[in-house]
C-alpha positions in Angstrom: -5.0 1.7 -22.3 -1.6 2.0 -20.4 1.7 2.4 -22.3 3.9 -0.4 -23.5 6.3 1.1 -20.3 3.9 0.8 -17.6 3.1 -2.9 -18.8 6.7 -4.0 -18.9 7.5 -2.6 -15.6 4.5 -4.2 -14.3 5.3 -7.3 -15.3 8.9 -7.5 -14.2 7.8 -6.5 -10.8 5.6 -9.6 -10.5 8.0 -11.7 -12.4 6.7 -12.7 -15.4 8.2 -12.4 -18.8 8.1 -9.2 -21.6 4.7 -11.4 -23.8 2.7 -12.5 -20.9 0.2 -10.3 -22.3 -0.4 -11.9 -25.5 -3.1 -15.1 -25.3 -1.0 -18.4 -23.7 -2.0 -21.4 -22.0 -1.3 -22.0 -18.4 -1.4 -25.1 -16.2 -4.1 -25.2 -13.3 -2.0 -25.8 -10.3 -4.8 -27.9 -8.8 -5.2 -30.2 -11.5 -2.9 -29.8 -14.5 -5.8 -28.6 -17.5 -4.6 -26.2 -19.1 -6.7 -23.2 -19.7 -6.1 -20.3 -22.7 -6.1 -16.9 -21.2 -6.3 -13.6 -23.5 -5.9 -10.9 -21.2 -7.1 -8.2 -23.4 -10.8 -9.3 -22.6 -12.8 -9.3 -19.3 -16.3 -9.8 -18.9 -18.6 -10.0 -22.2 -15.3 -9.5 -24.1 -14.3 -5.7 -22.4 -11.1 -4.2 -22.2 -9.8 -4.4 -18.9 -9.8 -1.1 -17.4 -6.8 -1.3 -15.4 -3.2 -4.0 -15.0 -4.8 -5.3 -12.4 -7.9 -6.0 -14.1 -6.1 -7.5 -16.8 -4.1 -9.3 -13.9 -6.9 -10.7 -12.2 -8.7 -12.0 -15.7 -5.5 -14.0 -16.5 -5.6 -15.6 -13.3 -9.1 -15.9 -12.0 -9.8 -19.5 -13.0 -6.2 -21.2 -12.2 -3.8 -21.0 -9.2 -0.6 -18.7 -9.3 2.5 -18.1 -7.1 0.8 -16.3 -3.9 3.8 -13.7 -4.9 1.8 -12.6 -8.0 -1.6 -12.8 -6.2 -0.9 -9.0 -4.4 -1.0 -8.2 -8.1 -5.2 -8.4 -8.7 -7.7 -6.1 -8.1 -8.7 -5.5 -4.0 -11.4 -6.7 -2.7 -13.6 -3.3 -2.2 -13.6 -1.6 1.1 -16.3 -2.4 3.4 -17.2 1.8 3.3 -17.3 3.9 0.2 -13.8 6.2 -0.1 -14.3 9.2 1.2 -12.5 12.3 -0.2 -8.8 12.4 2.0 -9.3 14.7 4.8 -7.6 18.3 4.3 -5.4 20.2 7.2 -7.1 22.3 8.8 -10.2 19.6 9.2 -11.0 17.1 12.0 -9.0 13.7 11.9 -11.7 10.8 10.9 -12.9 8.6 13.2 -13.9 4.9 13.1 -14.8 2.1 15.4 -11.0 0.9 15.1 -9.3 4.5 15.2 -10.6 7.5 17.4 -9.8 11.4 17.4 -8.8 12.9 19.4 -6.5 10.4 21.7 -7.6 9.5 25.2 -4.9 10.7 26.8 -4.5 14.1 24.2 -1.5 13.2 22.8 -0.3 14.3 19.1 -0.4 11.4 16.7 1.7 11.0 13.3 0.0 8.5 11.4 1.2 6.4 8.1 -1.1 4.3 6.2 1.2 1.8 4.6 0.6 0.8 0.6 1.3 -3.0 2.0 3.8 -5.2 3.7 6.7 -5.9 1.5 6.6 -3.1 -0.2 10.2 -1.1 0.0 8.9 2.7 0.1 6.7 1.1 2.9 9.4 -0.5 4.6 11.6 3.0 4.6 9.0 4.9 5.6 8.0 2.5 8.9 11.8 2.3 10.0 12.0 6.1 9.8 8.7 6.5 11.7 10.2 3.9 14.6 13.0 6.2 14.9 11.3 9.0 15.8 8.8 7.1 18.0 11.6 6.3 19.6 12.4 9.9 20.1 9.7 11.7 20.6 7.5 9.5 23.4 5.5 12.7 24.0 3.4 12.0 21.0 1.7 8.9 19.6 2.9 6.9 16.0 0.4 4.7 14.1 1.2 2.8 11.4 -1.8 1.2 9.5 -1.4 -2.2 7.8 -4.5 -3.8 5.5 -2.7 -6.8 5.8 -3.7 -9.3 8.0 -2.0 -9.5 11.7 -0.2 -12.6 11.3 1.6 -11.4 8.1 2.0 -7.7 9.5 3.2 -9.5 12.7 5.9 -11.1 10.1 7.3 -8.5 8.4 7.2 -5.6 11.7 9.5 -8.6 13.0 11.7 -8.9 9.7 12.2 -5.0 9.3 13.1 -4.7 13.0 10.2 -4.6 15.0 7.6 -2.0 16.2 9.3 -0.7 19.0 7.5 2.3 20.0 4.8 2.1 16.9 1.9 1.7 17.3 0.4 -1.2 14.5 -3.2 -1.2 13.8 -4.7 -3.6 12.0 -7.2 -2.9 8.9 -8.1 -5.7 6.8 -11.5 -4.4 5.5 -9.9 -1.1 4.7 -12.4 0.4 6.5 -9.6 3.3 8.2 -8.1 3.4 4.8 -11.1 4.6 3.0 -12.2 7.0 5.3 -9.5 8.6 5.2 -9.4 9.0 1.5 -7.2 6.2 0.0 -8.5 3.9 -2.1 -7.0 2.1 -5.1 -4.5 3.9 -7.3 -4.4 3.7 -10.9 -1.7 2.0 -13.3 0.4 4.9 -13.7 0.7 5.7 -9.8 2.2 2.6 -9.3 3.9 1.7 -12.7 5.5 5.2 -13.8 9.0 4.8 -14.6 10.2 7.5 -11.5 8.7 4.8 -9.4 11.2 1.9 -10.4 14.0 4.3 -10.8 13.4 5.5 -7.0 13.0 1.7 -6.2 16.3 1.2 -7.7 18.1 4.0 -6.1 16.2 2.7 -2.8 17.9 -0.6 -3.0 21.3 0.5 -3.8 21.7 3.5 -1.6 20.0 2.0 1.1 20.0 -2.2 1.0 16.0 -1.9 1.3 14.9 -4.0 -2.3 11.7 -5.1 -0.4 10.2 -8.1 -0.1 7.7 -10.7 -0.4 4.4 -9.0 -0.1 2.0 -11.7 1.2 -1.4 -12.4 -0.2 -3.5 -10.8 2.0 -1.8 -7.5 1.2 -2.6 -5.8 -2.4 -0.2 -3.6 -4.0 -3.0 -0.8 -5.5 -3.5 0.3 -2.4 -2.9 3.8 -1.8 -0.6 5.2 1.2 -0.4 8.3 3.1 0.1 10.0 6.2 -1.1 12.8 8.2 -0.2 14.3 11.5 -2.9 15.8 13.9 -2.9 18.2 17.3 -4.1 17.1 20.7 -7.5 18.2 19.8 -7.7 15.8 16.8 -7.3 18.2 13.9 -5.2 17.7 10.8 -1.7 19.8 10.9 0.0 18.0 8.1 -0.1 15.4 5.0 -2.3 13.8 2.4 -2.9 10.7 0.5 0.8 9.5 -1.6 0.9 10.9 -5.1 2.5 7.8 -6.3 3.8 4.7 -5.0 7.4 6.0 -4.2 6.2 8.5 -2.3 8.0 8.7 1.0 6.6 11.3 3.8 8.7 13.6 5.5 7.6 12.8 9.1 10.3 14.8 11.2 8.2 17.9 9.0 5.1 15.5 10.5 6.1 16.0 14.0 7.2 20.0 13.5 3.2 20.5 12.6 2.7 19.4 16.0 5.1 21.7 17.7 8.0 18.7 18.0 11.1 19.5 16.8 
């Protein structure tokens, strides 16, 4: 079971009030019955194993803001999660995504947790900039969201400029590299709201409305790799404010 913290955090990040957790009634968007929802058990009664299994059983039978829906539990990749490749190792490799590049180029990667997402939006801007820079080497940016709303928020943040977006509903890049879906105290520690806070007021970046199709457990991370298609830097986030250091990204691959 998480702590009282993580839940109150959780809940003021999708905007619902300190007792939502406790049994309540709530009105059926479609049709105004109102249905009595006890978070605390799932299926044949069972503790929910994680928030957002206790977020999806409060909601699974009536319609919420589609700001709150980015709060249940992913749909499962269409491939098992493989263990996150290691430096050293050769980049993996899927129908969408192929190592080495055609034209045997360096790549910087960054698989972001989801569109809207601040730590996602800071890392992307800071990627473009050095895309921008450094045209000798390739910079992919990974979105599980779908194109329309990654379209949307690329456009909102700036645009892609020199980035390179690719497009990965299913997960399927995400999980072969490694990065599945986190657990409660990955996204919910209390470092992770402070850093979100400092984010915001240092920086104007608060984040922003993370659309349906995108789902906050998922993990991020970024990796660089050589001409030849073999990891030089990175590894999977270790929590959801994690924010890569991708000028150390491109020195792995001999760009200063």
């Amino acid at each position: 079971m998480f702590s009282k913290l993580s839940t109150k955090l959780a809940l003021r990040k999708a905007g619902l009030p300190s007792n939502t957790l406790s049994s309540f009634s709530i009105t059926n968007l479609d049709n105004g019955d109102k249905k009595s929802i006890n978070p605390k058990s799932g299926k044949n009664n069972e503790l929910p194993a994680t928030w957002a299994d206790t977020f999806s059983n409060m909601t699974s039978e009536v319609n919420v803001p589609k700001s709150w829906k980015s709060w249940g539990n992913p749909a499962p990749a269409i491939v098992g999660v493989a263990p996150a490749p290691m430096v050293g190792t050769k980049a993996p490799s899927t129908g969408k995504l192929i190592f080495p590049m055609g034209d045997g180029r360096a790549c910087v990667l960054v698989f972001l947790r989801c569109c809207g997402c601040a730590f996602a939006e800071k890392t992307f801007i800071e990627l473009r900039r050095l895309a921008n820079k450094h045209q000798n080497l390739h910079f992919i940016a990974i979105s599980h969201n779908t194109k329309e709303a990654t379209d949307k928020w690329v456009q909102q943040i700036g645009g892609a400029w020199s980035v390179q977006v690719v497009i990965d509903e299913d997960r399927e890049i995400y999980a072969s590299w490694g990065l599945g879906v986190s657990t409660t105290w990955h996204l919910l520690n209390p470092w992770t709201e402070i850093a979100r806070q400092k984010l915001g007021k240092q920086e104007g970046i608060w984040g922003r409305e993370v659309d349906p199709s995108g789902n906050r457990w998922v993990v991020g991370g970024s990796w660089a790799t050589d001409e030849n298609g073999t990891i030089k830097w990175g590894g999977a986030s270790k929590s959801a404010d994690e924010i890569p250091d991708l000028v150390e990204a491109c020195k792995s691959v001999g760009v200063l």
